[in-house]
MIKOL-675840 format. One record per residue (C-alpha): residue number from 1; residue in three letters; x, y, z. Coordinates in nm, 4 decimals, always signed. Layout:
# MIKOL-675840
resi = NUM; resn = ALA; east = X; north = Y; up = Z
...
END
This chain:
# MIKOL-675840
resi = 1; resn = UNK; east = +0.7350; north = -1.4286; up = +5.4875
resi = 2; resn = UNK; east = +0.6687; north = -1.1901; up = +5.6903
resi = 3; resn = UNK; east = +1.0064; north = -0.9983; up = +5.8780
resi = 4; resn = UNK; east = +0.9299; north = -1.0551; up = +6.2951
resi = 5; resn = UNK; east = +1.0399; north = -0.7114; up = +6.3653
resi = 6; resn = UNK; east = +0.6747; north = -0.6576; up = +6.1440
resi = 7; resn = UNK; east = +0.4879; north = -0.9147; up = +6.3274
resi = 8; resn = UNK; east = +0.6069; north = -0.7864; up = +6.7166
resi = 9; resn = UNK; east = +0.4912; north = -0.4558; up = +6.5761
resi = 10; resn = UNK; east = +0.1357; north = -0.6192; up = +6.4743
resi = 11; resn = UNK; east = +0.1230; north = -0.6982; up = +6.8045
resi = 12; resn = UNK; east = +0.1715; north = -0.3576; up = +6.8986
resi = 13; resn = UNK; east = -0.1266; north = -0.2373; up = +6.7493
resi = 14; resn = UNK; east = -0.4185; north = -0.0303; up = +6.9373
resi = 15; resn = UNK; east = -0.6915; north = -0.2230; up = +6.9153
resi = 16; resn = UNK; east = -0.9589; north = -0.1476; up = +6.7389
resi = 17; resn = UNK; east = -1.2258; north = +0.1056; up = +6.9522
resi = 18; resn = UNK; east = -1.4911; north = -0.0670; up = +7.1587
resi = 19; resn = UNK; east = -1.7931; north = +0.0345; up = +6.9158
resi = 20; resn = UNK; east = -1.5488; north = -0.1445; up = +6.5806
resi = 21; resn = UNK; east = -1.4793; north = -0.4712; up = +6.8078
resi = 22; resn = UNK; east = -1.8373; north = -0.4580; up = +6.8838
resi = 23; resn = UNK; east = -1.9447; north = -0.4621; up = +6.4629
resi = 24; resn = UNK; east = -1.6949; north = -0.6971; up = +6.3939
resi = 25; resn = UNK; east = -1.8376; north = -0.9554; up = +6.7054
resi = 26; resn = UNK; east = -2.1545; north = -0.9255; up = +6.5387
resi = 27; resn = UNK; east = -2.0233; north = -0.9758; up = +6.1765
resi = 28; resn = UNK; east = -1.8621; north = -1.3040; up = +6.3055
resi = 29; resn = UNK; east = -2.1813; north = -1.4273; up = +6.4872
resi = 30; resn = UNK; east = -2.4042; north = -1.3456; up = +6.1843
resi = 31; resn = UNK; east = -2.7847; north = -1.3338; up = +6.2200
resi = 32; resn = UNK; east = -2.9650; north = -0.9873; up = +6.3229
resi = 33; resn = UNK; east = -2.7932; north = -0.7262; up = +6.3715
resi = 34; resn = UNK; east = -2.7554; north = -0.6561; up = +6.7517
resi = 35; resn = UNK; east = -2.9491; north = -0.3334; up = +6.7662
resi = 36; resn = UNK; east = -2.9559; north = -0.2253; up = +7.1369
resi = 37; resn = UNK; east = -2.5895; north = -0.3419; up = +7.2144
resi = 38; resn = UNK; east = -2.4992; north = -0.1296; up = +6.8898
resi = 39; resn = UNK; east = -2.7021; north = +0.1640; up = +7.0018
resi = 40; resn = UNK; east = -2.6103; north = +0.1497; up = +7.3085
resi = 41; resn = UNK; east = -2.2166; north = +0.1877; up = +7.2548
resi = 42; resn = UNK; east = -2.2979; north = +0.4877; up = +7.0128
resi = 43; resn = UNK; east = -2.4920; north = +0.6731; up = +7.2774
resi = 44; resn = UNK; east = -2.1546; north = +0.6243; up = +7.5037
resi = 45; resn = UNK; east = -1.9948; north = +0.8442; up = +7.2824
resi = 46; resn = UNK; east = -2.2171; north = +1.0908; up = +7.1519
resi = 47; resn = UNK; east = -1.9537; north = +1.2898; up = +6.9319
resi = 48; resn = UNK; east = -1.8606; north = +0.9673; up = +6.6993
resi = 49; resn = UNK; east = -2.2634; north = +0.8924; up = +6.6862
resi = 50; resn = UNK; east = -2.3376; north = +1.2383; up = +6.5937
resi = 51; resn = UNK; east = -2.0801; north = +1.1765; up = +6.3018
resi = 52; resn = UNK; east = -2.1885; north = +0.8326; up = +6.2292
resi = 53; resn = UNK; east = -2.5219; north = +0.9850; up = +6.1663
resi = 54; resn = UNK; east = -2.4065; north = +1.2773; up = +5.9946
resi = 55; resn = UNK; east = -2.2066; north = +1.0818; up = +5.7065
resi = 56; resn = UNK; east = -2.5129; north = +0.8062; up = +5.6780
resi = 57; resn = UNK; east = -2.7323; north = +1.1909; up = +5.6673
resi = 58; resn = UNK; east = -2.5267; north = +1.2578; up = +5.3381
resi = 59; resn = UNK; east = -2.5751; north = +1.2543; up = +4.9794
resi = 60; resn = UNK; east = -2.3533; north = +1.0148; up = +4.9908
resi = 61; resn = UNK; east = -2.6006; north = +0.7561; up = +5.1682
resi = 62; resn = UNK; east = -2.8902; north = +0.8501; up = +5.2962
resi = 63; resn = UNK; east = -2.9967; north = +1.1020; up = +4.9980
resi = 64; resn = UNK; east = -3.3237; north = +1.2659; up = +5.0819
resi = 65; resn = UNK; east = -3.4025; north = +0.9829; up = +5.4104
resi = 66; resn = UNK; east = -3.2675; north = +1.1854; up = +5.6761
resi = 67; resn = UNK; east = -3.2083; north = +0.9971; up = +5.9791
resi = 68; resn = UNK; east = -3.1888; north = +1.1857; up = +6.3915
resi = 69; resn = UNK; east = -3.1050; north = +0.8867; up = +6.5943
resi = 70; resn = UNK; east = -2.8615; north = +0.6366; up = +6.5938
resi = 71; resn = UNK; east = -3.0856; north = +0.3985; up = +6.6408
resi = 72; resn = UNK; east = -3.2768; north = +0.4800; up = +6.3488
resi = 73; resn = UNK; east = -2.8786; north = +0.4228; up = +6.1648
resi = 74; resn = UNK; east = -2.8363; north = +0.1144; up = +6.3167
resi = 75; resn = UNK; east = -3.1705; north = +0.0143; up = +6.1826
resi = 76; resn = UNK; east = -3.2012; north = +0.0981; up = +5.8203
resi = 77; resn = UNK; east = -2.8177; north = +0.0407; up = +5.7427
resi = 78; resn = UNK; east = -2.7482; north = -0.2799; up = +5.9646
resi = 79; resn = UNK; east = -2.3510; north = -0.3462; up = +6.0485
resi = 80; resn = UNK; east = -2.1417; north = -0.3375; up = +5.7427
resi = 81; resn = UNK; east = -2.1711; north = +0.0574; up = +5.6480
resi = 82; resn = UNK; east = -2.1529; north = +0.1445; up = +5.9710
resi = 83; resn = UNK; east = -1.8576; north = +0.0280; up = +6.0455
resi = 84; resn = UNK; east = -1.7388; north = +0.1696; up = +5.6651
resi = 85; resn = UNK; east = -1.7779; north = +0.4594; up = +5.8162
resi = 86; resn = UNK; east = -1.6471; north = +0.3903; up = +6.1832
resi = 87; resn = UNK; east = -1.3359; north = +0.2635; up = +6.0048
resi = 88; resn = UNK; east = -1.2755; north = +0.5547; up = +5.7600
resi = 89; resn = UNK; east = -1.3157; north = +0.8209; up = +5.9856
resi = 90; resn = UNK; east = -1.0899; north = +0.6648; up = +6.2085
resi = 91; resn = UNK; east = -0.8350; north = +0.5695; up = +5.9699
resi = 92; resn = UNK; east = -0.8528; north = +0.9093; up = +5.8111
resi = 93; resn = UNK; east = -0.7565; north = +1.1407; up = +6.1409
resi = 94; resn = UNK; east = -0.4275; north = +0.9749; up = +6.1051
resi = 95; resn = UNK; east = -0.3562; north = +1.0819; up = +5.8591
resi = 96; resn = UNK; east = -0.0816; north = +0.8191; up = +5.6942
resi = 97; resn = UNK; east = +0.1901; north = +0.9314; up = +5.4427
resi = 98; resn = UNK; east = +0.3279; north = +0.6588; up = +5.2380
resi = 99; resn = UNK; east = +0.6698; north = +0.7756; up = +5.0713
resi = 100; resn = UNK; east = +0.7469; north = +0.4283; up = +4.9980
resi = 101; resn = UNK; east = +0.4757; north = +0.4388; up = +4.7230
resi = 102; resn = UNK; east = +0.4338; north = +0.7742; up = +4.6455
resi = 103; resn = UNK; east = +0.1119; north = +0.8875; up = +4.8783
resi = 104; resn = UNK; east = +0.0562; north = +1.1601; up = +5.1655
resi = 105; resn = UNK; east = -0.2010; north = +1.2479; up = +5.3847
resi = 106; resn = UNK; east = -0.5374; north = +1.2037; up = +5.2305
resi = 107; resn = UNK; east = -0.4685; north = +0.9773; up = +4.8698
resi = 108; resn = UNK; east = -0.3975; north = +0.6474; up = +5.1503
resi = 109; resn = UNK; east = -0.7429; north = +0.6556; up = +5.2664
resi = 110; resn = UNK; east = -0.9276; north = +0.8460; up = +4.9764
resi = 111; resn = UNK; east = -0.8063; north = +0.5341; up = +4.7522
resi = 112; resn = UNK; east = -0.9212; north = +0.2581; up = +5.0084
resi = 113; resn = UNK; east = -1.2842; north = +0.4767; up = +5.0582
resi = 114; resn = UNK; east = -1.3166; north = +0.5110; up = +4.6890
resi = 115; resn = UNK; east = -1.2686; north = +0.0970; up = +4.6592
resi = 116; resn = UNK; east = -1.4944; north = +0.0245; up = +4.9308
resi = 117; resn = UNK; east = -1.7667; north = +0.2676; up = +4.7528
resi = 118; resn = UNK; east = -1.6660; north = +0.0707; up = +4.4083
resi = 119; resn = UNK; east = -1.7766; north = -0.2724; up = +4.5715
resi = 120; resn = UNK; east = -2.1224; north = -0.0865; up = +4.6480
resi = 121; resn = UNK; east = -2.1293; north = -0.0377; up = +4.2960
resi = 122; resn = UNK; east = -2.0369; north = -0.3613; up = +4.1895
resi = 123; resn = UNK; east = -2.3129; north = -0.5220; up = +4.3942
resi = 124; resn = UNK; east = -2.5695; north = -0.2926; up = +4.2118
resi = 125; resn = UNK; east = -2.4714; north = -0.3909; up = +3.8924
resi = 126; resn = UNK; east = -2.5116; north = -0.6985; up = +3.9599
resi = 127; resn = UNK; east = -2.6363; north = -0.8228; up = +4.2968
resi = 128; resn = UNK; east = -2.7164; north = -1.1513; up = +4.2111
resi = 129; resn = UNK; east = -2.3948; north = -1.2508; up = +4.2395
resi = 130; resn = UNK; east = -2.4350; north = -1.2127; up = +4.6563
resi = 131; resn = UNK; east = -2.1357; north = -1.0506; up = +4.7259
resi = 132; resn = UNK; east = -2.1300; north = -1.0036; up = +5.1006
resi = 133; resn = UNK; east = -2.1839; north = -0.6311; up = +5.1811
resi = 134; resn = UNK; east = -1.8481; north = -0.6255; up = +5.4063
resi = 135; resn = UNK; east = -1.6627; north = -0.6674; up = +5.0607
resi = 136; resn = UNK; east = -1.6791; north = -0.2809; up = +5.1022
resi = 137; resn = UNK; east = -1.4986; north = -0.3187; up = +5.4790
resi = 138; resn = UNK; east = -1.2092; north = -0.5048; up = +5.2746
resi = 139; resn = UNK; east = -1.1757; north = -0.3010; up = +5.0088
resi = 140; resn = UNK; east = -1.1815; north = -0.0182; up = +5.2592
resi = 141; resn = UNK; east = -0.8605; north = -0.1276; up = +5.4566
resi = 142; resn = UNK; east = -0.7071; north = -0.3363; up = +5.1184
resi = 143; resn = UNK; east = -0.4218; north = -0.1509; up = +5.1676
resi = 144; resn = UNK; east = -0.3909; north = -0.0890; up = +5.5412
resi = 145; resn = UNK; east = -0.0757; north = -0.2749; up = +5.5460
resi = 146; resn = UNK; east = +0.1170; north = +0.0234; up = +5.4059
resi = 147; resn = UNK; east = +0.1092; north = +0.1821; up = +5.7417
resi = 148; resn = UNK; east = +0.3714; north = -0.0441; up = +5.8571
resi = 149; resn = UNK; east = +0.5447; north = -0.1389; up = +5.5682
resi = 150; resn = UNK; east = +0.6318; north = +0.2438; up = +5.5649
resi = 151; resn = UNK; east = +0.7336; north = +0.2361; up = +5.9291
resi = 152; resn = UNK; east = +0.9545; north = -0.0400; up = +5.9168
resi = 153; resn = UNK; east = +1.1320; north = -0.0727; up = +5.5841
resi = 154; resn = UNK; east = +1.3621; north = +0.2499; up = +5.5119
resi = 155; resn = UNK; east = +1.3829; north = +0.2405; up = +5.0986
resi = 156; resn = UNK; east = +1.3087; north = +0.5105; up = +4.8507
resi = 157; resn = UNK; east = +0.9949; north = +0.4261; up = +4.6170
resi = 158; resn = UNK; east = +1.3183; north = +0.4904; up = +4.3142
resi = 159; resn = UNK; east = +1.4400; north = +0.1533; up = +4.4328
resi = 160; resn = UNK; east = +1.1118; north = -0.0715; up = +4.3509
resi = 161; resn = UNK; east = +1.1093; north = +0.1268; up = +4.0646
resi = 162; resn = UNK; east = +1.4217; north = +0.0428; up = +3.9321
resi = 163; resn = UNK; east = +1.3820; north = -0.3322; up = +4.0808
resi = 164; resn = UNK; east = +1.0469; north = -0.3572; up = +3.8674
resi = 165; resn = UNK; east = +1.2218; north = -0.1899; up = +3.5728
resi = 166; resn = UNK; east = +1.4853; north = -0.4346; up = +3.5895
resi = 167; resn = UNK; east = +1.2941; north = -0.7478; up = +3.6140
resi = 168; resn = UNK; east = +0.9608; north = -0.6622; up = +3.4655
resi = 169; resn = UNK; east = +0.7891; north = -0.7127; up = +3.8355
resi = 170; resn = UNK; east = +0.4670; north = -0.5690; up = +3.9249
resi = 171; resn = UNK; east = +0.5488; north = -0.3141; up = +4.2360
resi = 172; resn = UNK; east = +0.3799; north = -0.5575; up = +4.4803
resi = 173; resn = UNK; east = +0.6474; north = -0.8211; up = +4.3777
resi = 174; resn = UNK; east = +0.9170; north = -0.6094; up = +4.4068
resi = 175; resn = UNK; east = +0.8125; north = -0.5333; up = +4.7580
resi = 176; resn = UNK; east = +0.8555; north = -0.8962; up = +4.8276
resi = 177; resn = UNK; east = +1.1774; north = -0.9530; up = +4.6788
resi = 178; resn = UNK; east = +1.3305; north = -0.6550; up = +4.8449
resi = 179; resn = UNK; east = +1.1678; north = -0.7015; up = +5.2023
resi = 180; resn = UNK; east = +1.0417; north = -1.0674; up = +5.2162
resi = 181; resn = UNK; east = +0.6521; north = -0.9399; up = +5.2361
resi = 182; resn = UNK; east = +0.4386; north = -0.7204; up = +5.0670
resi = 183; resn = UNK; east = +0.1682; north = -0.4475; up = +5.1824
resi = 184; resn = UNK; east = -0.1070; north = -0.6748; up = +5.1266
resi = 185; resn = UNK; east = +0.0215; north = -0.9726; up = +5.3175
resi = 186; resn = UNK; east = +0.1126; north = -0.7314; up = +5.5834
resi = 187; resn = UNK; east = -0.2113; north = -0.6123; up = +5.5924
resi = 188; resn = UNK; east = -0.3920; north = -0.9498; up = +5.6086
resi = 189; resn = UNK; east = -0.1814; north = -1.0261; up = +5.9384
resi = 190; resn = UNK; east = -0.2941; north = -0.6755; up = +6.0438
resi = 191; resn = UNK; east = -0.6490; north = -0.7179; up = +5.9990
resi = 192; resn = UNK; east = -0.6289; north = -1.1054; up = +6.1559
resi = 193; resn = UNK; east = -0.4716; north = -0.9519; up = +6.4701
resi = 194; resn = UNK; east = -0.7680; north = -0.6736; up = +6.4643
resi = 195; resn = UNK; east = -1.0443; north = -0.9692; up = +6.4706
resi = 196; resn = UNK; east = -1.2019; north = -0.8979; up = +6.1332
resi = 197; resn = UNK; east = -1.3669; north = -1.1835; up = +5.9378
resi = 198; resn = UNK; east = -1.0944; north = -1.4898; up = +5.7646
resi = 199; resn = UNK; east = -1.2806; north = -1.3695; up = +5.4485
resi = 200; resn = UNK; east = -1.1923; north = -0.9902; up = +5.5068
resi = 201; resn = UNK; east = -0.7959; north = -1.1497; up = +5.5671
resi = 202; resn = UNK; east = -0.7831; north = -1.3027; up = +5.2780
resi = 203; resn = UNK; east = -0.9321; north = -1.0692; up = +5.0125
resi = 204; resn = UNK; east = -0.6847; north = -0.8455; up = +5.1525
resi = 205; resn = UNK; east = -0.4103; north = -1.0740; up = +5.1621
resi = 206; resn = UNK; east = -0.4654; north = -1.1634; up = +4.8065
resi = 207; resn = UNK; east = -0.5734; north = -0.8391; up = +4.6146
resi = 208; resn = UNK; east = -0.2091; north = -0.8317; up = +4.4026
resi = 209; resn = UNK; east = -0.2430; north = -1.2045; up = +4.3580
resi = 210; resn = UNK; east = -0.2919; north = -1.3491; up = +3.9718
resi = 211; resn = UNK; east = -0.4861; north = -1.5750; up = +3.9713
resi = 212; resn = UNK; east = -0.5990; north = -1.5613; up = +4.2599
resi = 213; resn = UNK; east = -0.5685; north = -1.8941; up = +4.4485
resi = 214; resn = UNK; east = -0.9218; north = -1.9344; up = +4.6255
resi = 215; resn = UNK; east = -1.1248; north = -1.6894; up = +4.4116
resi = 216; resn = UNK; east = -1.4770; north = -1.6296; up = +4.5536
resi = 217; resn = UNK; east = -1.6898; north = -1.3143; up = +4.5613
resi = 218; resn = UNK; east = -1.5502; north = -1.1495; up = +4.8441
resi = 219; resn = UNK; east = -1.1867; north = -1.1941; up = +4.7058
resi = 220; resn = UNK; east = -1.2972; north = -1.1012; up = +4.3462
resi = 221; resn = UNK; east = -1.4894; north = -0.8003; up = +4.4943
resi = 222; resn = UNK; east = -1.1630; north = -0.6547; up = +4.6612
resi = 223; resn = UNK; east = -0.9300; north = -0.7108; up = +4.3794
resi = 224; resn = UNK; east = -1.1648; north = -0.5376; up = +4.0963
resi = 225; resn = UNK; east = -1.1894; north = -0.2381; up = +4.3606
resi = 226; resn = UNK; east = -0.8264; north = -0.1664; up = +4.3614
resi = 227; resn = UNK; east = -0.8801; north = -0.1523; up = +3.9825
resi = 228; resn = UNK; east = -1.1286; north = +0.0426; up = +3.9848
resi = 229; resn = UNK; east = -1.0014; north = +0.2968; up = +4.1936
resi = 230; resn = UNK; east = -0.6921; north = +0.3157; up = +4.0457
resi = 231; resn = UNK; east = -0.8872; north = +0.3450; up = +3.6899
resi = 232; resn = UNK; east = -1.0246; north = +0.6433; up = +3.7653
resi = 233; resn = UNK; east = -0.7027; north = +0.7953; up = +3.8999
resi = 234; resn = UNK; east = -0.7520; north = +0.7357; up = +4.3188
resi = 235; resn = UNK; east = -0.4302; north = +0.6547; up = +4.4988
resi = 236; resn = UNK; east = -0.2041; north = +0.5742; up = +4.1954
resi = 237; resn = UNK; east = +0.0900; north = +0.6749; up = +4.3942
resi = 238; resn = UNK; east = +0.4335; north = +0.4811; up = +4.2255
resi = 239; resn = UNK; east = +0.2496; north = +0.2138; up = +4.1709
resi = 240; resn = UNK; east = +0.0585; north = +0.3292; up = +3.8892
resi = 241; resn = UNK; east = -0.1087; north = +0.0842; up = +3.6968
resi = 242; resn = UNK; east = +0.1596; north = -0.1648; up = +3.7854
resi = 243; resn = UNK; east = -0.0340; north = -0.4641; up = +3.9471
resi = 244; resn = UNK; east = -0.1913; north = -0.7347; up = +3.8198
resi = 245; resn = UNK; east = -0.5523; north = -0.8978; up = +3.8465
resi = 246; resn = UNK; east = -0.7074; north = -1.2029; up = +3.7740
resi = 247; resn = UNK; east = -0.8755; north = -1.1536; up = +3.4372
resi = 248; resn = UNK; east = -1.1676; north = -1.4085; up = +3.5484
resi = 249; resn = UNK; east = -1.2938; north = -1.1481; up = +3.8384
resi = 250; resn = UNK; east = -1.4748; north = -0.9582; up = +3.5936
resi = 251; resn = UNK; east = -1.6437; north = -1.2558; up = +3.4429
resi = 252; resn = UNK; east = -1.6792; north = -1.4007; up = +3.7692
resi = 253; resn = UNK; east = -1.8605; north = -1.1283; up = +3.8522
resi = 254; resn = UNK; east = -2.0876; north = -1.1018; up = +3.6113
resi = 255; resn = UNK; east = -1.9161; north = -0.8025; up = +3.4571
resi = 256; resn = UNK; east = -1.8699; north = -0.7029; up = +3.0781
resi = 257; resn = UNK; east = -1.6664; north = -0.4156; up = +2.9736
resi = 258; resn = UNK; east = -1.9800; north = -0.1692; up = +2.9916
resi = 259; resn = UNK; east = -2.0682; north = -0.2825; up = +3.3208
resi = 260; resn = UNK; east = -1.7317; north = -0.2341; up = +3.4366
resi = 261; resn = UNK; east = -1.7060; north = +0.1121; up = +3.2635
resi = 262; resn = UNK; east = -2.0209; north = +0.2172; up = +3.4557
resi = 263; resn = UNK; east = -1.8991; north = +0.0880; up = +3.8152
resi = 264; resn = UNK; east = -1.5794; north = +0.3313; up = +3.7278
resi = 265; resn = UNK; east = -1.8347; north = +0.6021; up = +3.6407
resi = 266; resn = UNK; east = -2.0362; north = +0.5448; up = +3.9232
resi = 267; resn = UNK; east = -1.7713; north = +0.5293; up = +4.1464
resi = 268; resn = UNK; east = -1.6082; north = +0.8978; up = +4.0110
resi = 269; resn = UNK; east = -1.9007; north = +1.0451; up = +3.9992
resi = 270; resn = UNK; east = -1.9600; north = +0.9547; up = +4.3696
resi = 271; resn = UNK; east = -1.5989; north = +1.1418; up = +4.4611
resi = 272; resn = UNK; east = -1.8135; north = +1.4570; up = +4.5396
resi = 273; resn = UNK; east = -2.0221; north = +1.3435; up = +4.7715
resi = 274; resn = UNK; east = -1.7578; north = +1.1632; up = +4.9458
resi = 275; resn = UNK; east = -1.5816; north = +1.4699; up = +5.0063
resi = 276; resn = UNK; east = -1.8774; north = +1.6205; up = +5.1233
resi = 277; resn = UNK; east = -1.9202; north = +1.3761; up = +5.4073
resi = 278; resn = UNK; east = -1.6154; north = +1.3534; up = +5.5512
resi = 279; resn = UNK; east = -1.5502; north = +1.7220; up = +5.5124
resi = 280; resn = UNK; east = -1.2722; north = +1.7156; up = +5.2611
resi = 281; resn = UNK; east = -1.1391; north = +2.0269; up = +5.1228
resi = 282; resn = UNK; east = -0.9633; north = +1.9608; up = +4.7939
END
């Protein structure tokens, strides 16, 4: 259960910036994508459109389909990657280091942009399986919840270790046991109290979870991100390889070892670009 001094600090939260609340109302009505109320809200803040524009202008998206308008963005991408992008540059300016498990500065959001890219590549390798394209939002912010559970719990990352060591735990249990919640339940509450989607809540409420308890392709999606990312050496942090996943999301999925091999070499080999668009040095 989550602590209350965690919860009144949920409730502390900014809230999300007009132009996110505005994707997310849109997400939650369904249908077409709201084209002039999005575009309009971009044009009200020209320097976040211009970026907006700029990432969706990158290798990384758009390839050689270069876009000048955010209305032509709006357009060709619809909500979901728009608001990938919304979210991760916002999330990225702050910047978050995680002692507690072993991250700084960049390797928090790198490893929750890399997992939202390795849902992208899990729907290509197999989009009949009609995962919903805001998978990638989920996977984005999976781990979103460390942001508190850093500010609020004072414990060295040695002590989970030795706590796992101890009682053969993965990390995210020993989290529990030691403060009565874990990152990813913290984060669920977080993205509730932001307005995202149920489904968004619970894949990231349930990414450590084996099995899972209501597996569907949103849930399944998330979880085999965090692998993925994590494969290919993206925000390993103390954790390491010490999770667990449910063993039916590949199948699930529709994904044999090869398949799974080439999401995690689709995925790396995407890193550059990545950098590239949000301007990444290292």
């Amino acid at each position: 259960m989550i602590p209350e001094r965690v919860l009144g600090g949920i409730r502390q939260l900014e809230p999300l910036p007009a132009l996110a609340q505005a994707l997310l109302a849109s997400l939650h009505r369904g249908g077409e994508t709201p084209t002039a109320e999005i575009t309009r809200l971009l044009r009200q803040d020209g320097a976040v459109a211009s970026r907006i524009v700029a990432v969706l202008n990158s290798p990384l998206y758009a390839g050689r389909y270069p876009m000048e308008t955010a209305e032509e963005a709006v357009l060709r991408f619809g909500v979901a990657p728009i608001l990938d992008v919304l979210l991760t540059d916002n999330f990225r300016r702050s910047r978050l280091d995680a002692p507690l498990y072993g991250l700084k500065g960049d390797e928090v959001w790198l490893h929750g942009t890399i997992g939202s890219l390795a849902v992208i590549e899990v729907i290509r390798e197999n989009p009949r399986k009609e995962i919903p394209r805001i998978a990638s939002v989920a996977a984005l912010i999976h781990d979103i919840g460390k942001m508190l559970m850093v500010k609020y719990f004072d414990a060295r990352s040695e002590e989970l270790d030795i706590l796992c060591q101890r009682q053969d735990i993965t990390f995210a249990e020993a989290e529990r046991r030691k403060f009565g919640c874990n990152h990813a339940e913290v984060g669920a509450a977080m993205a509730t109290y932001w307005g995202f989607p149920e489904s968004v809540s619970e894949a990231i409420g349930n990414h450590h979870e084996a099995p899972l308890p209501d597996p569907n392709a949103m849930t399944d999606a998330v979880a085999l991100a965090n692998l993925v990312a994590k494969t290919i050496g993206i925000g390993l942090g103390r954790e390491g390889m010490n999770f667990q996943i449910d063993s039916g999301c590949y199948t699930r999925l529709g994904l044999d070892f090869n398949a799974f091999c080439r999401v995690c070499a689709r995925t790396a080999l995407s890193l550059g670009a990545l950098k590239q668009a949000y301007l990444v040095s290292n």
